[in-house]
C-alpha positions in Angstrom: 23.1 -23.1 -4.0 24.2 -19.5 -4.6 24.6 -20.4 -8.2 21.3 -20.4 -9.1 19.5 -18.0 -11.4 17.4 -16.1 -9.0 21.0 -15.2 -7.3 22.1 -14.3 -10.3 19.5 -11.7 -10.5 19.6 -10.2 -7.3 23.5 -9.8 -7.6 23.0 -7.7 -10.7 20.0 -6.1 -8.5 23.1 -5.6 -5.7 24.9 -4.4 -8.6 22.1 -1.6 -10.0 21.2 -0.1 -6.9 24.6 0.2 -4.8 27.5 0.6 -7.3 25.9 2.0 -10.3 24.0 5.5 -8.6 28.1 6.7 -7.8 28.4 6.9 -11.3 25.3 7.2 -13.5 23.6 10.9 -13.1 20.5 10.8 -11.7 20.0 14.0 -13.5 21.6 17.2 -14.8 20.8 20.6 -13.6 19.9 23.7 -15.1 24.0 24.7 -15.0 25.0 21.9 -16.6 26.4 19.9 -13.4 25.4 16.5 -12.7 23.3 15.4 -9.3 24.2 12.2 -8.1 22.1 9.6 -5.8 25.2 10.7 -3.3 23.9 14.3 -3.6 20.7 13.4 -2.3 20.0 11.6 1.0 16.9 10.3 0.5 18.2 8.5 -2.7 20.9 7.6 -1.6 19.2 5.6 1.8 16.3 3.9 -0.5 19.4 2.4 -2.9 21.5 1.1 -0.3 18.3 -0.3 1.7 17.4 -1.6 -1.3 20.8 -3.2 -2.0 21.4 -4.3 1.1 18.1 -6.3 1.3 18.9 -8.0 -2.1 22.3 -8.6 -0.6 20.8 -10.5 2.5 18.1 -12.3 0.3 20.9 -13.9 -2.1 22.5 -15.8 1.1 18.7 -17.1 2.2 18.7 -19.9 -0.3 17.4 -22.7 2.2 14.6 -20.3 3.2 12.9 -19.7 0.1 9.4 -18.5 1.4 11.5 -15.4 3.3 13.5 -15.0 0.0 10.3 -14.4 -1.9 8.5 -12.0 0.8 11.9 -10.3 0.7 11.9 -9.9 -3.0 8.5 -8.7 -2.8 9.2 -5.9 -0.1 12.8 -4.7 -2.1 10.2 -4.6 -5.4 8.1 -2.0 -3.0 10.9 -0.2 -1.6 12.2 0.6 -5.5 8.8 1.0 -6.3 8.7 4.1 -3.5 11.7 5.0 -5.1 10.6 5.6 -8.4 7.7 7.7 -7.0 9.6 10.4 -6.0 11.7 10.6 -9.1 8.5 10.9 -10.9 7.5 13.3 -8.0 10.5 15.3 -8.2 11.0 15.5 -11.9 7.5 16.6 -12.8 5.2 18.3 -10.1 7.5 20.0 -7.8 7.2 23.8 -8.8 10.7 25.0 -10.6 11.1 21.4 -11.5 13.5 21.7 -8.4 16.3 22.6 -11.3 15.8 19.7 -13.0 16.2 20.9 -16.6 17.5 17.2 -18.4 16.9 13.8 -16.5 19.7 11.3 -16.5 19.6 7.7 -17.2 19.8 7.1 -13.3 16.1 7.5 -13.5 16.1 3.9 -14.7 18.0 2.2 -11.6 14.7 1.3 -9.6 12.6 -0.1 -13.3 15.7 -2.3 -14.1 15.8 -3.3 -10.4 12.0 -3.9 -10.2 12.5 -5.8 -13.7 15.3 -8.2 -11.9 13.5 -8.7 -8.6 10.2 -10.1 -10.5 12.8 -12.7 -12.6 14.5 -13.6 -9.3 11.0 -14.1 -7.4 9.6 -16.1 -10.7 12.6 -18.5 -10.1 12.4 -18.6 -6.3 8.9 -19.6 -7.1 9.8 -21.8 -9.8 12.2 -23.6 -6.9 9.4 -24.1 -4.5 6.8 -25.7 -7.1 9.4 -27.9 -8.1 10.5 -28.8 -4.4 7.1 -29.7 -3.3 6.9 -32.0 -6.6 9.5 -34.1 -5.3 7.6 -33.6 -1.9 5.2 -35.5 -3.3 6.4 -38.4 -4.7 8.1 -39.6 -1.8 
């Protein structure tokens, strides 16, 4: 059953958060030089935990009440993410030498965007299971 659409998703979600960051600039500083999720710990941490989780929710197919509640709490953690690229790029004082932001700023909305598609379908799976439930 890892064929299904909502695995799909959360490989691409795998994808986004643990391959991409190594070479998509989170933003560029005031010299010109790039800053990486690898430059920054705390980035760097949320990401993985993030990919990690949608790593372990692909393989809990048969379990599709877990998958969902983990879909929920890796939509959270990017969620967290996001606020403190918003925190660092517009109220820290000095704009911590952020002078241009990068397209890396995007990795936790396109993961957010994924992980609501792959909880649709895991809820989509679970209507239609009890259906059959049903008529039996």
């Amino acid at each position: 059953m890892i064929q299904r659409i909502q695995s799909v998703y959360l490989f691409i979600v795998v994808l986004l958060t643990a391959v991409l960051p190594f070479f998509v600039p989170l933003w560029y500083a005031e010299d010109g030089e790039s800053i990486f999720a690898v430059d920054q710990l705390l980035v760097l941490s949320l990401l993985s935990g993030s990919a990690l989780l949608a790593f372990i929710t692909i393989f809990l197919f048969k379990k599709r009440q877990l998958q969902f509640v983990l879909g929920r709490l890796n939509i959270i953690l990017n969620f967290i993410l996001l606020g403190f690229f918003v925190y660092w790029s517009l109220s820290l004082p000095g704009e911590m030498q952020i002078s241009e932001k990068g397209i890396g700023m995007l990795i936790p909305v396109l993961s957010i965007v994924f992980l609501v598609l792959a909880n649709k379908a895991v809820k989509k799976d679970e209507a239609l299971v009890k259906s059959a439930d049903r008529l039996r």
